[in-house]
C-alpha positions in Angstrom: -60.2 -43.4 -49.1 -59.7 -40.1 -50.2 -61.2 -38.9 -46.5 -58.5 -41.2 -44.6 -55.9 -39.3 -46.8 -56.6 -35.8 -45.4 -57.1 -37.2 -41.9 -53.5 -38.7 -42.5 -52.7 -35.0 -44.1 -54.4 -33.7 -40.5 -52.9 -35.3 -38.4 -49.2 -34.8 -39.6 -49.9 -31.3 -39.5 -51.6 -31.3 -35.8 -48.1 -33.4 -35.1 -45.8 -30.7 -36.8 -47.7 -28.0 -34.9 -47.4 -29.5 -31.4 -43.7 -30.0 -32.7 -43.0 -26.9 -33.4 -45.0 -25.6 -30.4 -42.7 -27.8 -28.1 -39.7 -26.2 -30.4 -40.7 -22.9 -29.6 -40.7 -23.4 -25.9 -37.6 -25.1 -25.6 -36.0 -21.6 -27.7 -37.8 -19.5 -24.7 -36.6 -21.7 -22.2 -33.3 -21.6 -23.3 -32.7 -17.9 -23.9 -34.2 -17.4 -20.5 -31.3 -19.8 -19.3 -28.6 -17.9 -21.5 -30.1 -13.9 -20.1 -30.0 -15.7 -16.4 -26.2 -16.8 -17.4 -25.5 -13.6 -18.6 -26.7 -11.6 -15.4 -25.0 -14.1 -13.2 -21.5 -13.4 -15.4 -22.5 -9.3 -14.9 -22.7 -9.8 -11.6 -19.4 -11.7 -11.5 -17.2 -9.4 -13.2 -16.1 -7.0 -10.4 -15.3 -9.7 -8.1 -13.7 -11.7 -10.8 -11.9 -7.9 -10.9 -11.4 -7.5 -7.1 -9.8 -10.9 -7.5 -7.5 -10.2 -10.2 -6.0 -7.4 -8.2 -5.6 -9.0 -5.1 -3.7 -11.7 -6.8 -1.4 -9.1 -8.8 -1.1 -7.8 -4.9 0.1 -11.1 -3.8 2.4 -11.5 -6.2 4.3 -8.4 -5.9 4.6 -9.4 -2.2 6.1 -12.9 -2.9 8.3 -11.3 -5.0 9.2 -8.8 -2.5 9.5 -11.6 0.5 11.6 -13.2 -2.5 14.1 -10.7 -2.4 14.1 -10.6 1.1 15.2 -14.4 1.3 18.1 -13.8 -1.9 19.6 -11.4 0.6 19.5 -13.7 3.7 21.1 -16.5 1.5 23.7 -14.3 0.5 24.6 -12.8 3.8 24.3 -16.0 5.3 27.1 -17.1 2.9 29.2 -14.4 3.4 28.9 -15.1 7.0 29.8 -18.4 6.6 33.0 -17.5 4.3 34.0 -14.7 7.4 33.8 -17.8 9.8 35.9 -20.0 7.7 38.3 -17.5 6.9 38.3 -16.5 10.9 38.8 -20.2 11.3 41.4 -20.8 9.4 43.2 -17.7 10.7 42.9 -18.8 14.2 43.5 -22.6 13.6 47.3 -22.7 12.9 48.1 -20.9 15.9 46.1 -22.8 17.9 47.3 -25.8 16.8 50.6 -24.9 17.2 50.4 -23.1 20.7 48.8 -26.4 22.0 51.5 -28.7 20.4 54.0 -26.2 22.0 52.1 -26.6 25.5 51.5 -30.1 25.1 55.2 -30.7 24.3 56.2 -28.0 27.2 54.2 -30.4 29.5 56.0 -33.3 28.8 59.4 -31.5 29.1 58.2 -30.2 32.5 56.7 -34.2 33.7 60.5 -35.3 32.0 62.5 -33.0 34.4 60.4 -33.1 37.7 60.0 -37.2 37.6 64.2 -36.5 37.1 64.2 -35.0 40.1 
């Protein structure tokens, strides 16, 4: 009985080696996973930069092409205020000289159908 013991005793200890065999290689695997990820984030980092600046790039464009559009709005609405204005200027008098033509017309169809 005694013999079955340390054969018990043996084979745990066979078990715990392959264990910690298996444990050892999964480490080795794993930090040759985390020096690969690391290489691969070296690598990155200048285009990761390179992209960072040509972002900044973009944006100081849009905000430059924004600008551009704030002053087309607003000269577009001053425009539009000049045309009114010009409108309104020229409408009255229009009006008016058309009534008076309109009403000259009729005077001048009233007199020659007199005739």
């Amino acid at each position: 009985m005694e013999f079955l013991y340390y054969l018990l005793w043996l084979i745990i200890a066979v078990a715990a080696s392959f264990a910690l065999v298996a444990l050892g290689l999964m480490f080795l695997s794993a930090r040759r996973t985390f020096d690969n990820a690391n290489a691969l984030l070296s690598e990155m980092e200048p285009v990761i930069k390179e992209l960072q600046l040509t972002l900044s790039s973009l944006n100081i464009e849009l905000q430059r092409v924004e600008g551009v559009f704030e002053k087309v709005d607003l000269i577009s609405r001053k425009m539009n205020s000049a045309v009114e204005t010009i409108e309104n200027i020229l409408k009255t008098p229009v009006q008016r000289l058309s009534g008076l033509t309109l009403g000259l017309r009729k005077a001048f169809e009233i007199l020659t159908k007199g005739k």
